[in-house]
N, C-alpha and C positions, 0 to 999 in steps of 0.2 A: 372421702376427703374431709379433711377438719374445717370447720365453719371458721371465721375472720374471730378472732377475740380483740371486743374494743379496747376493754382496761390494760389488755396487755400491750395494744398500740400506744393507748398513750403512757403509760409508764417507760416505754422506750424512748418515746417524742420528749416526754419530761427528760430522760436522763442526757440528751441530744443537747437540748435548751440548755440542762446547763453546761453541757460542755462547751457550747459557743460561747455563754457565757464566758468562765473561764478563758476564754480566747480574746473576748473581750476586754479583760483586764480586770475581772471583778474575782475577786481574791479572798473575800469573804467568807469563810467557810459554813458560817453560820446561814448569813445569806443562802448560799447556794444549797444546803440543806432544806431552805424555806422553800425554794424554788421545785426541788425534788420531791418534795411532799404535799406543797398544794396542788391540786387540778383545776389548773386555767381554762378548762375544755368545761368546766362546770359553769363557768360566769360569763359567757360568751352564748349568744341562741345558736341551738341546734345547725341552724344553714352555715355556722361560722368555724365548726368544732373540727374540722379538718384541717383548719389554718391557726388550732388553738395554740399551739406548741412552736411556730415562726415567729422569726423575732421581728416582730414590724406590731403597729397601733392597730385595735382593731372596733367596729362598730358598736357599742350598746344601745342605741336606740336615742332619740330626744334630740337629736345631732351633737352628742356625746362618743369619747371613746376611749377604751382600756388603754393603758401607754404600754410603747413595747418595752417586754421584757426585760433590756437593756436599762432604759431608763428608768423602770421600776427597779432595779437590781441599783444603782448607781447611787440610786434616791437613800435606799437604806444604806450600804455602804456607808456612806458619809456621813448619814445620819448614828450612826455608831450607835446602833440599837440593842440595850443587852435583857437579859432575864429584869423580871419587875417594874424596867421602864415605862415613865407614864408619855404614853404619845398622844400625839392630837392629828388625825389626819383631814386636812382641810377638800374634801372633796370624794366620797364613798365610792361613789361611782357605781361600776358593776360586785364592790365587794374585793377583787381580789387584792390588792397591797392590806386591804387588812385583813383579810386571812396571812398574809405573809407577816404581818405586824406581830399577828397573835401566836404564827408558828414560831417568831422568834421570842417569845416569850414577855412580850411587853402588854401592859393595860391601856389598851386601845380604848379613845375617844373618837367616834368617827361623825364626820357632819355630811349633809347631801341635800343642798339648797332643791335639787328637781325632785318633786313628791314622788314619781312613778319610778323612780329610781332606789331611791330611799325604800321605797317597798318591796323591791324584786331584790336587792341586794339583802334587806332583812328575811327574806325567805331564802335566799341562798346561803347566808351564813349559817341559818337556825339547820336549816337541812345538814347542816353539813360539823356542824358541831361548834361555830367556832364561839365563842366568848369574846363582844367585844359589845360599846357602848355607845349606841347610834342615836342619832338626833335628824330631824329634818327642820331645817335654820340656814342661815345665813353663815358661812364658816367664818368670810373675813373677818366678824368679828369674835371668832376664835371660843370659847368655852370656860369663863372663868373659874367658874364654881370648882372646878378640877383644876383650876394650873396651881402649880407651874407645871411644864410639861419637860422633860428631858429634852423631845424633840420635838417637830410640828413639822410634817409634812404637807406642802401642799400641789394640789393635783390642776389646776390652772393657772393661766399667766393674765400677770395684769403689768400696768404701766413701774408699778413698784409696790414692793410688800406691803400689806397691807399692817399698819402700824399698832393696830390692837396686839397681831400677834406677836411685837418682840418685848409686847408688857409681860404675856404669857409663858414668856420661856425663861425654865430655869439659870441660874446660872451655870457657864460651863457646857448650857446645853444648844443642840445644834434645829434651827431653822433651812430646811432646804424647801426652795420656793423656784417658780420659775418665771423670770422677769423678762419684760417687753411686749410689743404690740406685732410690729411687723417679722422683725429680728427679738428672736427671743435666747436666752442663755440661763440655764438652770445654776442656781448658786446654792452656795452656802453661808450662813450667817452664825458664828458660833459666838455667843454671851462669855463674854471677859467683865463682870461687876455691870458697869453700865454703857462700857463700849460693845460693838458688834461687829468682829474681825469679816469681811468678806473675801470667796473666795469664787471662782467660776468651776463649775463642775465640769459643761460641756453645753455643746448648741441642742437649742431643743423646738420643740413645736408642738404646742400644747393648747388648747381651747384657750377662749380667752375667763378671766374671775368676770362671774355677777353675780354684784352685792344685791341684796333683799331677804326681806324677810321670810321663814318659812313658815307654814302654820302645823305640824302635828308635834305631839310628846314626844320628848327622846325615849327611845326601845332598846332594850339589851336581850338581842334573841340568846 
């Protein structure tokens, strides 16, 4: 009898994901290609790698957590991410939306205020090839030295956007952030000159943003 092959489980689980996807209403072809080629089973501990490929939030440690799928998938969507785009993703986390950042071919800025976080997602990216440009900082106040930014992702909810970042963003370009305390709704803020069109993406439920400062060097594994 033939022994279990992992890779080959989760390359099914990935192709599943995104079919729910798709089911979900995410239409992105680009997206969903991002989704088929990174392995979420990679950025999640080992006791979690079974549940890598459902579409629900899942633990990283520091009372932190990877967002489901869906909402990862939704984030970018909207954020209309193409080849050469300069993003800025406010919030590292375990690493995966910026591997997917990078599978869609944008130059990723990524921030991660928790130091142990910041280190284990820099060793998961490096392992794993991807090209992107990490800091351990304070995100809310966003990455000047690089903006503008096409788009700015952010991966926590506060009371409201944090105002550094709509100096940051290009024009034309899209802010998806996710707003509120108790009741939270993920939005979109797209740069018209020096207005900022809002839009509601969907309900979400997301850590809460805290501001402070980080203390290491930004790292490009």
């Amino acid at each position: 009898m033939r022994g279990r092959d992992p890779a080959a489980d989760y390359r099914r689980d990935r192709r599943r994901l995104v079919e729910r996807l798709r089911e979900r209403g995410v239409n992105d072809l680009a997206v969903l290609h991002a989704f088929d080629s990174v392995p979420r089973h990679a950025f999640v501990a080992d006791v979690m790698r079974a549940r890598a490929y459902e579409d629900v939030p899942l633990p990283i440690g520091r009372g932190q957590t990877i967002s489901s799928p869906t909402i990862h998938a939704l984030s970018l969507e909207y954020a209309e991410i193409r080849p050469g785009h300069r993003v800025l993703e406010v919030g590292t986390g375990a690493g995966f939306q910026t591997a997917l950042l990078a599978a869609l071919g944008a130059e990723v800025y990524s921030i991660e205020r928790i130091a142990p976080l910041y280190e284990a997602a820099a060793r998961t990216l490096e392992g794993l090839g991807v090209e992107a440009r990490l800091m351990h900082g304070d995100g809310s106040r966003g990455w000047p030295e690089y903006a503008p930014f096409q788009a700015i992702i952010v991966g926590a909810a506060a009371a409201r956007p944090p105002a550094a970042l709509f100096g940051q963003l290009a024009d034309g370009g899209h802010l998806i952030v996710p707003v509120g305390t108790r009741r939270q709704e993920l939005r979109r803020y797209t740069r018209r000159g020096d207005d900022f069109v809002k839009e509601t993406i969907t309900g979400a439920r997301f850590v809460p943003l805290i501001e402070g400062r980080g203390g290491a060097p930004e790292r490009s594994p």
